[in-house]
Backbone as JSON, one array per atom type, in Angstrom:
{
  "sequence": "XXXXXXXXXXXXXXXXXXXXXXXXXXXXXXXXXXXXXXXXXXXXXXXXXXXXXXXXXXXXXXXXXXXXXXXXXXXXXXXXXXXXXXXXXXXXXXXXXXXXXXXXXXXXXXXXXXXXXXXXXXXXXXXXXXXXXXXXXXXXXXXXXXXXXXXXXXXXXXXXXXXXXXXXXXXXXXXXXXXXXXXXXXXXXXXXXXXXXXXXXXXXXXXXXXXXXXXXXXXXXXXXXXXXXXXXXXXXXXXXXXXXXXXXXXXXXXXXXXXXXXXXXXXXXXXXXXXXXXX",
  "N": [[106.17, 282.44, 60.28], [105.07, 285.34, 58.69], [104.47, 286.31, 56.23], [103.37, 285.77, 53.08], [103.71, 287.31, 50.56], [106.03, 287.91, 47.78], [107.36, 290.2, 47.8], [106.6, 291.17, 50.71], [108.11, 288.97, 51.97], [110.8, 289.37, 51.13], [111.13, 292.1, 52.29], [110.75, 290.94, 54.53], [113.59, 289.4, 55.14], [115.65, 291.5, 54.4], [114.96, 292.79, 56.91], [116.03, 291.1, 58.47], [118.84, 290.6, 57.77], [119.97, 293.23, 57.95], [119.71, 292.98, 60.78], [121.11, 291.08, 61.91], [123.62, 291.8, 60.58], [123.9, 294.03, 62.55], [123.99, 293.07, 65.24], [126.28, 291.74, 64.58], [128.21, 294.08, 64.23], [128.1, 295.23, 66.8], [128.73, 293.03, 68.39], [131.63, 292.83, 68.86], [131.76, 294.67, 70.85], [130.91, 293.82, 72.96], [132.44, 291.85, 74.09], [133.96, 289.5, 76.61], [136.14, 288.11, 78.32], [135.54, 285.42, 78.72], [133.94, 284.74, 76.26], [131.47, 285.76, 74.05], [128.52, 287.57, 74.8], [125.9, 287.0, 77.38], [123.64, 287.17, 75.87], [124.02, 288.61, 73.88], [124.59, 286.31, 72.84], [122.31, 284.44, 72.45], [120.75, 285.98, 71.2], [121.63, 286.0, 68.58], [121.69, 283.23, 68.44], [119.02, 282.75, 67.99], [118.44, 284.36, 65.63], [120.03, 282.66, 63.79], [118.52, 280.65, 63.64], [115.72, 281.74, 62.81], [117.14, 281.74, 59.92], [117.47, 279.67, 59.51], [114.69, 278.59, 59.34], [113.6, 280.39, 57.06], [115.28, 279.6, 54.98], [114.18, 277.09, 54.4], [111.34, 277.91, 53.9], [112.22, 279.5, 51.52], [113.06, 277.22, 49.75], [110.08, 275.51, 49.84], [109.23, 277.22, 48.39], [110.28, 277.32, 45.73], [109.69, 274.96, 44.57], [107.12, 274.99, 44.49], [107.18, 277.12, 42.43], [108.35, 275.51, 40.69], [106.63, 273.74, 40.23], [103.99, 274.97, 39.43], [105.14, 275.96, 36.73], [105.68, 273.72, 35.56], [102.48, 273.05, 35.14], [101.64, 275.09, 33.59], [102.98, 274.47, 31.41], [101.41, 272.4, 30.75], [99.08, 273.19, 30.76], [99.24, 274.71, 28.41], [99.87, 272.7, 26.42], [97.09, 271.41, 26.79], [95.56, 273.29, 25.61], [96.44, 273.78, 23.32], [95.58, 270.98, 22.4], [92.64, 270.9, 22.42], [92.11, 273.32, 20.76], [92.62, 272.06, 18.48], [90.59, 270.07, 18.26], [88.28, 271.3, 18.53], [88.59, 272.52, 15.85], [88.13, 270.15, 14.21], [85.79, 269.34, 15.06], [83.96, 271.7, 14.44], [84.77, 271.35, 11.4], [83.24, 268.72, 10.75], [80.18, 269.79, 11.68], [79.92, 271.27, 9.6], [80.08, 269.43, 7.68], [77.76, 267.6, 7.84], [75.13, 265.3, 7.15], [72.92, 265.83, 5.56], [70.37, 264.8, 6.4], [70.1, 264.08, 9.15], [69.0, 264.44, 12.14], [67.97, 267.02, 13.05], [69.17, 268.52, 10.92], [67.83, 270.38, 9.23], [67.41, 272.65, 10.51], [69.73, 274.08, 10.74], [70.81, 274.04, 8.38], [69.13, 276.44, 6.38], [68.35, 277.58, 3.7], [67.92, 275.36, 2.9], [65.73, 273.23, 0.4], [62.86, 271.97, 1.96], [60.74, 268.91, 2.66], [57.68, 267.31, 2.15], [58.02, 264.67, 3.27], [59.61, 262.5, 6.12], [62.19, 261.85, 5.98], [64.54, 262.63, 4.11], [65.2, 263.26, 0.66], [66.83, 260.92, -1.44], [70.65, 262.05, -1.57], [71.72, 263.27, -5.24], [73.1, 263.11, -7.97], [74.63, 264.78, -10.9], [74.53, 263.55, -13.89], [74.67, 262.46, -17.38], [72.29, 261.19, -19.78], [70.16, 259.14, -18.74], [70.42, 255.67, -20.07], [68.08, 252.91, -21.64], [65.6, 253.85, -21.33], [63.49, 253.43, -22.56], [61.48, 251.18, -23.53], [61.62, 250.59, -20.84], [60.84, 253.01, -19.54], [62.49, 255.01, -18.28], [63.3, 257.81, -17.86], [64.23, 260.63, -16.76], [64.65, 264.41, -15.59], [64.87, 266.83, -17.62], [67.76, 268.4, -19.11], [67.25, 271.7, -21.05], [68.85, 273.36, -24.14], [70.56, 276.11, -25.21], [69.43, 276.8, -27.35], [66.46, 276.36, -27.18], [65.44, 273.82, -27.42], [65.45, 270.53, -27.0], [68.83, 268.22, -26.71], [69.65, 264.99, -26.93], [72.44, 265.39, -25.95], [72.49, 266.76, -24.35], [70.56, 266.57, -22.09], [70.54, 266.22, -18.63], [70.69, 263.96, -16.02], [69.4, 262.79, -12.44], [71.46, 260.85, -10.21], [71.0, 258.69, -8.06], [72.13, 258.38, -4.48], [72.41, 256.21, -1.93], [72.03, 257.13, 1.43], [73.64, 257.33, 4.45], [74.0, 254.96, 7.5], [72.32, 256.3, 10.21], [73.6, 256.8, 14.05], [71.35, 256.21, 15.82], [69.32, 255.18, 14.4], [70.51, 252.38, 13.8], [70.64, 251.35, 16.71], [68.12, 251.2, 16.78], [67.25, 248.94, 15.31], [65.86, 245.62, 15.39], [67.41, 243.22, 17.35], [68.21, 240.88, 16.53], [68.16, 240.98, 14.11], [70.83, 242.06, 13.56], [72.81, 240.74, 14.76], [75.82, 239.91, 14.64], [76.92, 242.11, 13.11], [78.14, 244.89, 12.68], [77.83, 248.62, 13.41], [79.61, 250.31, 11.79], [80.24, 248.35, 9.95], [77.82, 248.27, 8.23], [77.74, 250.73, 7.38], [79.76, 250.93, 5.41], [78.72, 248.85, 4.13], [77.01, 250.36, 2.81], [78.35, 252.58, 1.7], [79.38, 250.45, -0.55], [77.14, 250.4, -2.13], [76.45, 252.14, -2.98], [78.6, 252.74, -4.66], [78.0, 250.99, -6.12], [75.79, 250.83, -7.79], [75.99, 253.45, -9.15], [78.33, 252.26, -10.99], [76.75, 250.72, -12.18], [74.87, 252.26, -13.43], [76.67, 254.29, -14.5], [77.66, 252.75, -16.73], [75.39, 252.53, -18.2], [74.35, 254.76, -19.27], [76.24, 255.45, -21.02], [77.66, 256.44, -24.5], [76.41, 253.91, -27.2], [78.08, 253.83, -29.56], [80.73, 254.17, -28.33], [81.09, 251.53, -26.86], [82.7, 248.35, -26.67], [82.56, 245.64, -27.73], [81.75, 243.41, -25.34], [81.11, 245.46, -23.34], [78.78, 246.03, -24.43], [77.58, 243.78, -24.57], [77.34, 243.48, -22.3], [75.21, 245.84, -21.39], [73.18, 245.03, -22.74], [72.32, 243.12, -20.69], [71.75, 243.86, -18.44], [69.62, 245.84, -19.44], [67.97, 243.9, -20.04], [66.99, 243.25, -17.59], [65.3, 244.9, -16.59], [61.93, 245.83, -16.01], [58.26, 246.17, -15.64], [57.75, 246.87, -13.01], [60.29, 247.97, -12.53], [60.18, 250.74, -12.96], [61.22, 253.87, -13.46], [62.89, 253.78, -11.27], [66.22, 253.05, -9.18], [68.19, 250.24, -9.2], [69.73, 247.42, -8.03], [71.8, 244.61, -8.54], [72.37, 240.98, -6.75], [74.61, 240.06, -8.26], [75.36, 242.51, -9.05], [76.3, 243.76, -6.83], [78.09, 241.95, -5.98], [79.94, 241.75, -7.25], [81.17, 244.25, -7.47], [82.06, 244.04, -4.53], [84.43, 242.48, -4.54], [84.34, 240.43, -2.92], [84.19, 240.94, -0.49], [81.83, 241.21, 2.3], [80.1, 238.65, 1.65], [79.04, 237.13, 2.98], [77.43, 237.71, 4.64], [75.74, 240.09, 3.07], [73.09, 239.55, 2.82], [71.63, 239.5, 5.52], [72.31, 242.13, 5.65], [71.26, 243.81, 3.76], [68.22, 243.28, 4.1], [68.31, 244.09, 6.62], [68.22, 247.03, 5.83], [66.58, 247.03, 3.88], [64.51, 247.08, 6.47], [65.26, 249.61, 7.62], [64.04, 251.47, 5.48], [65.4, 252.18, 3.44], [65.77, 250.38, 1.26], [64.19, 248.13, -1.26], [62.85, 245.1, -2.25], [62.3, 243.87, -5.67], [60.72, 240.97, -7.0], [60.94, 239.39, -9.49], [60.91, 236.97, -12.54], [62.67, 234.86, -11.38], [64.8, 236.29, -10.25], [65.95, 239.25, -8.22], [65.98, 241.55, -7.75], [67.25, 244.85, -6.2], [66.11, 248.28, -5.04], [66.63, 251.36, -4.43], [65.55, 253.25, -2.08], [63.15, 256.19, -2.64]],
  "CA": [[106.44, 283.25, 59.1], [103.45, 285.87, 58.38], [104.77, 286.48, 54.57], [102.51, 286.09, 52.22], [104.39, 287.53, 48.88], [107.32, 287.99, 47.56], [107.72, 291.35, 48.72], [106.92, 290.69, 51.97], [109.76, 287.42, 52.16], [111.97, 290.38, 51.1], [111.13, 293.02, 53.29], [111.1, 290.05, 56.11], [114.77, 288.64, 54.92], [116.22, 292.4, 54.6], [114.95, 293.05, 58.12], [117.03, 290.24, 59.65], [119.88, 290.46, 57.4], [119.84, 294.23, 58.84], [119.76, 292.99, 62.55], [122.38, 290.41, 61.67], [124.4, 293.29, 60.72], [123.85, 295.37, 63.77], [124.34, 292.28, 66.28], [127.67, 291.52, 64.31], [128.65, 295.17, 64.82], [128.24, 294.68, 68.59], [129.54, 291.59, 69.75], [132.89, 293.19, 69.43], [131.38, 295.63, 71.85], [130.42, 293.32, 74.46], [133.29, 290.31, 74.05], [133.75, 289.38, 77.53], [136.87, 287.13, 78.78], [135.01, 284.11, 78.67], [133.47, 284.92, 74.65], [130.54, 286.4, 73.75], [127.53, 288.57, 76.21], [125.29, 285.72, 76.96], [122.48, 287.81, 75.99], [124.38, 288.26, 72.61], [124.84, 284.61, 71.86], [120.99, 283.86, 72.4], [119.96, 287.06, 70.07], [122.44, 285.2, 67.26], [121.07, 282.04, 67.82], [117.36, 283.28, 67.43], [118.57, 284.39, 64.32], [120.14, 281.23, 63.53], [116.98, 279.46, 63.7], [115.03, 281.96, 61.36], [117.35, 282.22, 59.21], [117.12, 278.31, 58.79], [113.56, 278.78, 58.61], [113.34, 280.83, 55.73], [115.74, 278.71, 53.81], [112.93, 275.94, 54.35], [110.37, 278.39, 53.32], [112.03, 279.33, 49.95], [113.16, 275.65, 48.97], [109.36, 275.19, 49.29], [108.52, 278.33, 47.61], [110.84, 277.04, 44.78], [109.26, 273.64, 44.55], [106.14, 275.59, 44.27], [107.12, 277.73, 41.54], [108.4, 274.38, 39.44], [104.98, 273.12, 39.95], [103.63, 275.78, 38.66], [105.29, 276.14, 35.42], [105.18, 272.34, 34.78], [101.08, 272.98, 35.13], [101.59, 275.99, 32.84], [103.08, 273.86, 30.06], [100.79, 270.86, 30.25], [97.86, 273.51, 30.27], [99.51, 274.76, 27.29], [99.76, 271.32, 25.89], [95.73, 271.02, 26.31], [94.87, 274.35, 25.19], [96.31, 273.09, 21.69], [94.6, 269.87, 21.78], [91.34, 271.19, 22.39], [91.98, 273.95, 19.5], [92.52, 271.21, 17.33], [89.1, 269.1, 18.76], [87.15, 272.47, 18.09], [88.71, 272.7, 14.46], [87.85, 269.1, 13.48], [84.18, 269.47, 15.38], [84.04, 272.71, 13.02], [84.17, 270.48, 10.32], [82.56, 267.68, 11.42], [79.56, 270.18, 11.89], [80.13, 271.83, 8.37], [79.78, 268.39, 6.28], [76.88, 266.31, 8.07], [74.45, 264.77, 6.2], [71.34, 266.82, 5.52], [69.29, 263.77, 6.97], [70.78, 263.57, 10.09], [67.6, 265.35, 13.16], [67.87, 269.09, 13.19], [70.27, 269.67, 10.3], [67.44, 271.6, 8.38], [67.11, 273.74, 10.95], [70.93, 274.76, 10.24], [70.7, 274.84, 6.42], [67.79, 277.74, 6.05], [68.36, 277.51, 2.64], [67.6, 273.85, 1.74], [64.46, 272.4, 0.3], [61.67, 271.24, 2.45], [59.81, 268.0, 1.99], [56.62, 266.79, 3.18], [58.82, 262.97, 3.48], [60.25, 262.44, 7.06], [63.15, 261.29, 5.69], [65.03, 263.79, 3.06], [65.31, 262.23, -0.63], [68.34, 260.49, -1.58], [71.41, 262.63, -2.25], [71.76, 263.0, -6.1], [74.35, 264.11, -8.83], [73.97, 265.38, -12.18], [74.76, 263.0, -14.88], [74.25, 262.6, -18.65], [71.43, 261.18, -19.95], [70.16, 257.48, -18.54], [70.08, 254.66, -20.73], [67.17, 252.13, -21.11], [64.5, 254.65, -21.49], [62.57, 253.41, -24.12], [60.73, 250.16, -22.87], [61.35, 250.66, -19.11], [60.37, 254.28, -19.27], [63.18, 255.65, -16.62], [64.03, 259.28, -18.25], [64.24, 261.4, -15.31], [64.28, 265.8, -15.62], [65.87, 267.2, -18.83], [67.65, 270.24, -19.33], [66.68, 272.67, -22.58], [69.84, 273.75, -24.27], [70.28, 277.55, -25.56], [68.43, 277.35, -28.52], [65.3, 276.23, -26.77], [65.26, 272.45, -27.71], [66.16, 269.82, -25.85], [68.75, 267.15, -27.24], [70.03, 263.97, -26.6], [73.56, 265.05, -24.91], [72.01, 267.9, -22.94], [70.03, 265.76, -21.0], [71.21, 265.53, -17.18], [69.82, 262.72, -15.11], [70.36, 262.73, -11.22], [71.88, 259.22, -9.52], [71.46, 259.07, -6.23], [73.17, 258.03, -3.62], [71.82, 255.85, -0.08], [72.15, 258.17, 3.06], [75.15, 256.48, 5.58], [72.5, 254.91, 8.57], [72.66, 256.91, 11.43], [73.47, 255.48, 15.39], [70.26, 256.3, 16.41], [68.8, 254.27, 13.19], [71.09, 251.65, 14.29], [70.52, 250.95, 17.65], [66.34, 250.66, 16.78], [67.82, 247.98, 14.33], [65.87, 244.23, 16.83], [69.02, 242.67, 17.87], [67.73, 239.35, 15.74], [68.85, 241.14, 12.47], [71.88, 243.21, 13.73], [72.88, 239.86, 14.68], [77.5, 240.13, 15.33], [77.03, 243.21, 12.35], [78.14, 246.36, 13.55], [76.94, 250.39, 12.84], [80.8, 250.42, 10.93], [80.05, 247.17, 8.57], [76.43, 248.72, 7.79], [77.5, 252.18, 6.56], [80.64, 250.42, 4.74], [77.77, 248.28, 2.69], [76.24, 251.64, 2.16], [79.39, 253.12, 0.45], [79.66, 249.56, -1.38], [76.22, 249.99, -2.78], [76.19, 253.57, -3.89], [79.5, 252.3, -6.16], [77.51, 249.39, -7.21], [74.63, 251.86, -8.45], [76.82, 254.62, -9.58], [78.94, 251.62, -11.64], [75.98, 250.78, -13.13], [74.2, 252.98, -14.26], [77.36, 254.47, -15.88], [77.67, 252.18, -17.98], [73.63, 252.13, -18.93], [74.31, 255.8, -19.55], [77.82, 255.52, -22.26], [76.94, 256.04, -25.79], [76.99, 252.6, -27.53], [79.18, 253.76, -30.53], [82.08, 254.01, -27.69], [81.36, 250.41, -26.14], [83.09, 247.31, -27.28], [81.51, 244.29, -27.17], [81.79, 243.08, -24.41], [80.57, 246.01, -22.96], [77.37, 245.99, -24.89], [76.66, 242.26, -24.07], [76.62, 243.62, -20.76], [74.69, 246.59, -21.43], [72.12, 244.72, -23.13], [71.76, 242.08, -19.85], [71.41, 245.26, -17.64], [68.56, 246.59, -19.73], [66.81, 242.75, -19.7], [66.62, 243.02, -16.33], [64.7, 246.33, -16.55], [61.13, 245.8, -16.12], [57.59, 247.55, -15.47], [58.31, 247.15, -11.8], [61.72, 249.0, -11.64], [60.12, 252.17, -14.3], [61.57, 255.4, -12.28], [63.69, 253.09, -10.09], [67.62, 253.03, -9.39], [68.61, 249.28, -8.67], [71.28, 246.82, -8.41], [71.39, 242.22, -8.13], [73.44, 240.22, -5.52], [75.48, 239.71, -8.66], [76.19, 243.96, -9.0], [76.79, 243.95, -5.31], [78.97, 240.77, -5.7], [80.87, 242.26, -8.46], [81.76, 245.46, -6.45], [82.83, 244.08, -3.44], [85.43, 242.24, -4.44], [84.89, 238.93, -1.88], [83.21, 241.04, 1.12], [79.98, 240.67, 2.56], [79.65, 237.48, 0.81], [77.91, 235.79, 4.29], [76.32, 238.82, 5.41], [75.2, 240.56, 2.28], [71.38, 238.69, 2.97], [71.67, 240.51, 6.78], [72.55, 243.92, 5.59], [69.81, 243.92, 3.14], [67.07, 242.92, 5.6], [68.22, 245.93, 7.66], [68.4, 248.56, 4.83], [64.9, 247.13, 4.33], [64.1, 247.74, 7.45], [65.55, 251.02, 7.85], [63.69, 252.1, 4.46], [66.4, 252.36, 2.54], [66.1, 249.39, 0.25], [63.04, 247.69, -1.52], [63.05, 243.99, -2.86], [61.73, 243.69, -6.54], [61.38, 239.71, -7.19], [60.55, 238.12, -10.77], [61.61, 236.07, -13.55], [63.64, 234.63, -11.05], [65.84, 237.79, -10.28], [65.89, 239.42, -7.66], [66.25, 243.57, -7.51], [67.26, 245.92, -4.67], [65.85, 249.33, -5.44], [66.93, 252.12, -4.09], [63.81, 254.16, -2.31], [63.66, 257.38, -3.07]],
  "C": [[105.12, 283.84, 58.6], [104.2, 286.19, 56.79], [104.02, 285.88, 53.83], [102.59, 286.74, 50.73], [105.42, 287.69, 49.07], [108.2, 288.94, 48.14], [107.95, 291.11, 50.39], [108.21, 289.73, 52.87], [111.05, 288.78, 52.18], [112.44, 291.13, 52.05], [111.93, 292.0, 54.96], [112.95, 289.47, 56.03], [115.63, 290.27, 54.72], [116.24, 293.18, 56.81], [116.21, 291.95, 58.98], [118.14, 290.34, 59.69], [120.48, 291.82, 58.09], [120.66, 293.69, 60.41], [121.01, 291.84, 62.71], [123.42, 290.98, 61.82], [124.59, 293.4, 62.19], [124.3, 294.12, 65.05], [126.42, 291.95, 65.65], [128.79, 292.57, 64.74], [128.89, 295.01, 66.49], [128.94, 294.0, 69.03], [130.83, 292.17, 69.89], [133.0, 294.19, 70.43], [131.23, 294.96, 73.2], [131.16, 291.78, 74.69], [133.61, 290.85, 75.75], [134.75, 288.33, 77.62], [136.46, 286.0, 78.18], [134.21, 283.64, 77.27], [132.49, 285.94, 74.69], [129.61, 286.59, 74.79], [126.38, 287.51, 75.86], [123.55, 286.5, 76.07], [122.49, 288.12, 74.26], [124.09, 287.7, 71.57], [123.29, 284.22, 71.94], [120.23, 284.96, 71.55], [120.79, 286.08, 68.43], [121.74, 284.53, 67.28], [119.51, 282.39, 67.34], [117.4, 283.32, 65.72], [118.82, 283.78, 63.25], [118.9, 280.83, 62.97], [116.12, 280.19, 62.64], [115.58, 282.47, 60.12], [117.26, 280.9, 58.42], [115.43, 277.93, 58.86], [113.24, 279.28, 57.16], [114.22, 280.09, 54.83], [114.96, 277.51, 53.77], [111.67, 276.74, 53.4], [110.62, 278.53, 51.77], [112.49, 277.84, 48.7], [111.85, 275.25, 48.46], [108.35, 275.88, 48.14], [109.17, 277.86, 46.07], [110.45, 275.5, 44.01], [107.65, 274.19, 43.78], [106.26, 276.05, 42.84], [107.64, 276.58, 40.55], [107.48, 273.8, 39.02], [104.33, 273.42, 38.89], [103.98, 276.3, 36.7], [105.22, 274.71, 34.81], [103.79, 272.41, 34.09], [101.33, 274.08, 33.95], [101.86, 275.12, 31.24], [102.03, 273.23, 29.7], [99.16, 271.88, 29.68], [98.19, 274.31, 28.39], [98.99, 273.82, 25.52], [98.38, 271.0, 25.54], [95.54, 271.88, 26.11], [94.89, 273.86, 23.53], [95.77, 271.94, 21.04], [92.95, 270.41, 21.48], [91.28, 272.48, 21.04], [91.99, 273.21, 18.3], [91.21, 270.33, 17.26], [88.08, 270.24, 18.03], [87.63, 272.52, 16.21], [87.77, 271.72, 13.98], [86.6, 269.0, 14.25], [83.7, 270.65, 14.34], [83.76, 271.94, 11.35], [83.78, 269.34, 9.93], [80.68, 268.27, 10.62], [78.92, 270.28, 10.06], [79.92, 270.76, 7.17], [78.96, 267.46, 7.26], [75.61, 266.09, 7.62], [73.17, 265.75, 6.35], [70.35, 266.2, 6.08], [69.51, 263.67, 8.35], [69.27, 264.94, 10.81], [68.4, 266.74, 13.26], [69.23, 269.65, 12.21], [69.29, 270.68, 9.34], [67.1, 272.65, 9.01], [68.75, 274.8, 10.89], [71.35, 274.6, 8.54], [69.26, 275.25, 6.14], [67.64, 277.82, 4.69], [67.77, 276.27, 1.74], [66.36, 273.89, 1.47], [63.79, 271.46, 1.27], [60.76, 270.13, 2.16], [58.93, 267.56, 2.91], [57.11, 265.13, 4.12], [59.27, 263.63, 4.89], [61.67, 262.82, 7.14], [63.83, 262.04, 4.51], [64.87, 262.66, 1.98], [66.58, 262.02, -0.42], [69.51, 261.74, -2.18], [71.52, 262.06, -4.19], [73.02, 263.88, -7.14], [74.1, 264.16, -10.07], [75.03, 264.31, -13.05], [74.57, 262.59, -16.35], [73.02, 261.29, -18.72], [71.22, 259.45, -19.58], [70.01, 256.54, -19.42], [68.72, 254.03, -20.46], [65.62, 252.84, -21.08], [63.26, 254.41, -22.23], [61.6, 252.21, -23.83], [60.04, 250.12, -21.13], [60.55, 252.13, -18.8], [61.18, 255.05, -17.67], [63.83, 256.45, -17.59], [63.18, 260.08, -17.35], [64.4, 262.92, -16.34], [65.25, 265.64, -17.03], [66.34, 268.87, -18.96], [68.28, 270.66, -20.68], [68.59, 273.06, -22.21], [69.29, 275.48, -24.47], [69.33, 278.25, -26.65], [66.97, 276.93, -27.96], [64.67, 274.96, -27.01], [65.95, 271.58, -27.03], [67.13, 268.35, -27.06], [69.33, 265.76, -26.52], [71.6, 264.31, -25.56], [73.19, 266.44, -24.16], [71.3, 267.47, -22.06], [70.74, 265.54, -19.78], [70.2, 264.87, -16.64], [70.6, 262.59, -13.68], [70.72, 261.01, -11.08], [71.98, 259.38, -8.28], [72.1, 258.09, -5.83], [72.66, 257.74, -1.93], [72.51, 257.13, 1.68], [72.76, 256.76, 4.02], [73.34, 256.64, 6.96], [73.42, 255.51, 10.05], [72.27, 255.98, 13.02], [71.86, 255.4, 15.77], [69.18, 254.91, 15.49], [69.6, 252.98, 14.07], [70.83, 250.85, 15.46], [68.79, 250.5, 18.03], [66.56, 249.2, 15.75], [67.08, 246.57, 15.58], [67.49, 243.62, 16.71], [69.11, 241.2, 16.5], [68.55, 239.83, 14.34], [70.17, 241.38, 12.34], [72.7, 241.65, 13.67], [74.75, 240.15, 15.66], [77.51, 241.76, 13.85], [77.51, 244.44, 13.3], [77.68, 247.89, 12.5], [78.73, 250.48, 11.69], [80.58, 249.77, 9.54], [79.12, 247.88, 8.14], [76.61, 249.84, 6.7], [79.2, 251.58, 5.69], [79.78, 249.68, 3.26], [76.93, 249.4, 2.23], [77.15, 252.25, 1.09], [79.32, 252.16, -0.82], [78.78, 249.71, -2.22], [76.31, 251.31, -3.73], [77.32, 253.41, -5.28], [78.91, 251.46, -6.95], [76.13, 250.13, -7.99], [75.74, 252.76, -9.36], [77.61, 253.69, -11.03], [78.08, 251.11, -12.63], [75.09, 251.23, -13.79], [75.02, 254.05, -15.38], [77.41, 254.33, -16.98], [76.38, 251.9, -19.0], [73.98, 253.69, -19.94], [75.61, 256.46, -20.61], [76.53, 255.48, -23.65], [76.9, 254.72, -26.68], [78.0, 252.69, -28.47], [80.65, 253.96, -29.5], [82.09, 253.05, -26.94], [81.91, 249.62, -27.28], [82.44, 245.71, -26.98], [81.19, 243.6, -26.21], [80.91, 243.79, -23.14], [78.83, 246.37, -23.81], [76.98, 244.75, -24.3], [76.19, 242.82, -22.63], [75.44, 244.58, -20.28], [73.35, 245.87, -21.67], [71.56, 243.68, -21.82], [71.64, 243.15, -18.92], [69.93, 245.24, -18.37], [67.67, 245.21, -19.74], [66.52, 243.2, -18.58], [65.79, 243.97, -15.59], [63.03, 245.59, -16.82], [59.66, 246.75, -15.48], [57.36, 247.82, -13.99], [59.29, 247.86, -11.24], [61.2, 250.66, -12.23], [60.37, 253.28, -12.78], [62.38, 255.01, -11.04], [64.93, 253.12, -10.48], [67.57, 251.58, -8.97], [69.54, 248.13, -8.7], [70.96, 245.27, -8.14], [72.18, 242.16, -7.14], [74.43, 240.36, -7.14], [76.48, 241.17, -9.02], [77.15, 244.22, -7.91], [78.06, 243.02, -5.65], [80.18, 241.16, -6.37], [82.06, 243.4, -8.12], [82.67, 245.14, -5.41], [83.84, 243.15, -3.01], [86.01, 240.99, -2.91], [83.98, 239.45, -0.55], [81.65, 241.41, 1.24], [79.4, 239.5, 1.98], [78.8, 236.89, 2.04], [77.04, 236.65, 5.05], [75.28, 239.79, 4.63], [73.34, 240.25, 2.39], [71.07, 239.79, 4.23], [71.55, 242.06, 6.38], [71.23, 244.71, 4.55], [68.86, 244.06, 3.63], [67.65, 244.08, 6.49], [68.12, 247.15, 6.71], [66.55, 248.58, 4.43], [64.18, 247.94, 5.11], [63.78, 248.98, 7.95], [64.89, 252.33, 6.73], [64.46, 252.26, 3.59], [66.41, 251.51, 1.32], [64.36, 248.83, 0.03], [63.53, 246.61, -2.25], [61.96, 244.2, -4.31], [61.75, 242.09, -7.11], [60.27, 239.31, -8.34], [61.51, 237.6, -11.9], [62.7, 235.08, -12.92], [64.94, 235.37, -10.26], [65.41, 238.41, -9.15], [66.7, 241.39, -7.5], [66.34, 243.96, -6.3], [67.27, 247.23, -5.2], [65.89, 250.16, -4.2], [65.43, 253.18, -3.52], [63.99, 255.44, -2.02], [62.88, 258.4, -1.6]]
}
């Protein structure tokens, strides 16, 4: 079978059906006592034979073409996964941390620092508590009349940078210990609430606390000394408070790596024990 397209199969399956014809015409031309002109019956059978060829050929030509559209769906099938992979890489791309190696070369716009390491993300909040002994009043911003007062004051709060794998995997094994890169940036979220939670409350006016909330206010601001001045920081008992039962056996571990990693600084007197946030 020289065929080779569809056409061709055609052309080749009209030719026979043709000569089919034309031999059928005949034989009643050349019947012979004894049946058919032997010369006849061996042009039929020929024909026979490719005519049960080509019904082999298009069974497999039809096998073929089911193939083919199966493969058509499934590539279907991954064309839409992978449009959905490229979406959610899209915004993947679009929210990763400003700290993370070569994102300032894709935000042209940001601020430059001589630090390695970007500063801590920060957010604009009203004015910090505690100011007055400890000396932690951060930027202020002038109202309209050209004076600055007490509830125009914004104060940033930052917020620890999530540790990246690369960070991670320089982590000696001795500290990392059974911890994983998941638990790590989980006590990162935990901490930024445990900062964020308290310094809220440093930062409420006192005529809207109730007592309770002052007692606590006022054991916050003890614990303020000329070691933390211009510092964000939190106890094992902030942390402890936050997380609601977890990290209780690892909380010591995760510390000692945030250390490590720069992220954290120990402040230790009176007993007490600070984790300051490094900026």
């Amino acid at each position: 079978m020289e065929a080779t397209t569809l056409d061709e199969l055609k052309q080749i399956f009209e030719a026979k059906i043709a000569g089919l014809t034309r031999c059928m015409d005949l034989s009643s031309e050349v019947l012979v006592p004894g049946g058919l002109d032997d010369s006849c019956r061996q042009q039929l059978s020929g024909i026979n034979r490719e005519l049960c060829v080509l019904e082999s050929v298009v069974g497999q030509m039809r096998e073929l073409i089911q193939y083919e559209k199966d493969q058509f769906q499934r590539t279907k099938t991954l064309k839409a996964h992978i449009e959905e992979m490229c979406r959610h890489v899209q915004h993947i791309e679009t929210h990763i941390p400003d700290r993370l190696p070569g994102r300032e070369n894709r935000t042209s716009n940001s601020n430059t620092t001589s630090n390695s390491r970007p500063p801590l993300k920060s957010v604009e909040d009203n004015q910090r508590p505690g100011s007055g002994s400890s000396g932690h009043q951060m930027g202020t911003k002038k109202d309209d009349k050209g004076h600055q007062g007490g509830k125009n004051k914004k104060i940033c709060l930052p917020s620890m940078e999530f540790m990246t794998v690369d960070e991670f995997d320089a982590v000696p094994k001795y500290m990392k210990g059974r911890l994983t890169y998941e638990s790590i940036n989980a006590a990162v979220d935990l901490i930024n609430t445990t900062v964020s939670t308290r310094y809220s409350l440093l930062q409420k006016p006192q005529k809207t606390l109730g007592k309770t909330a002052m007692k606590k206010v006022r054991q916050l601001k003890e614990q303020e000394n000329k070691d933390t001045k211009g510092l964000f920081f939190f106890t094992d008992d902030d942390f402890k408070g936050s997380s609601n039962g977890r990290f209780l056996t690892t909380s010591r571990s995760i510390f000692t790596i945030l250390r490590h990693c720069g992220r954290l600084r120990e402040i230790r007197s009176t007993g007490l024990t600070r984790y300051a946030l490094v900026p």
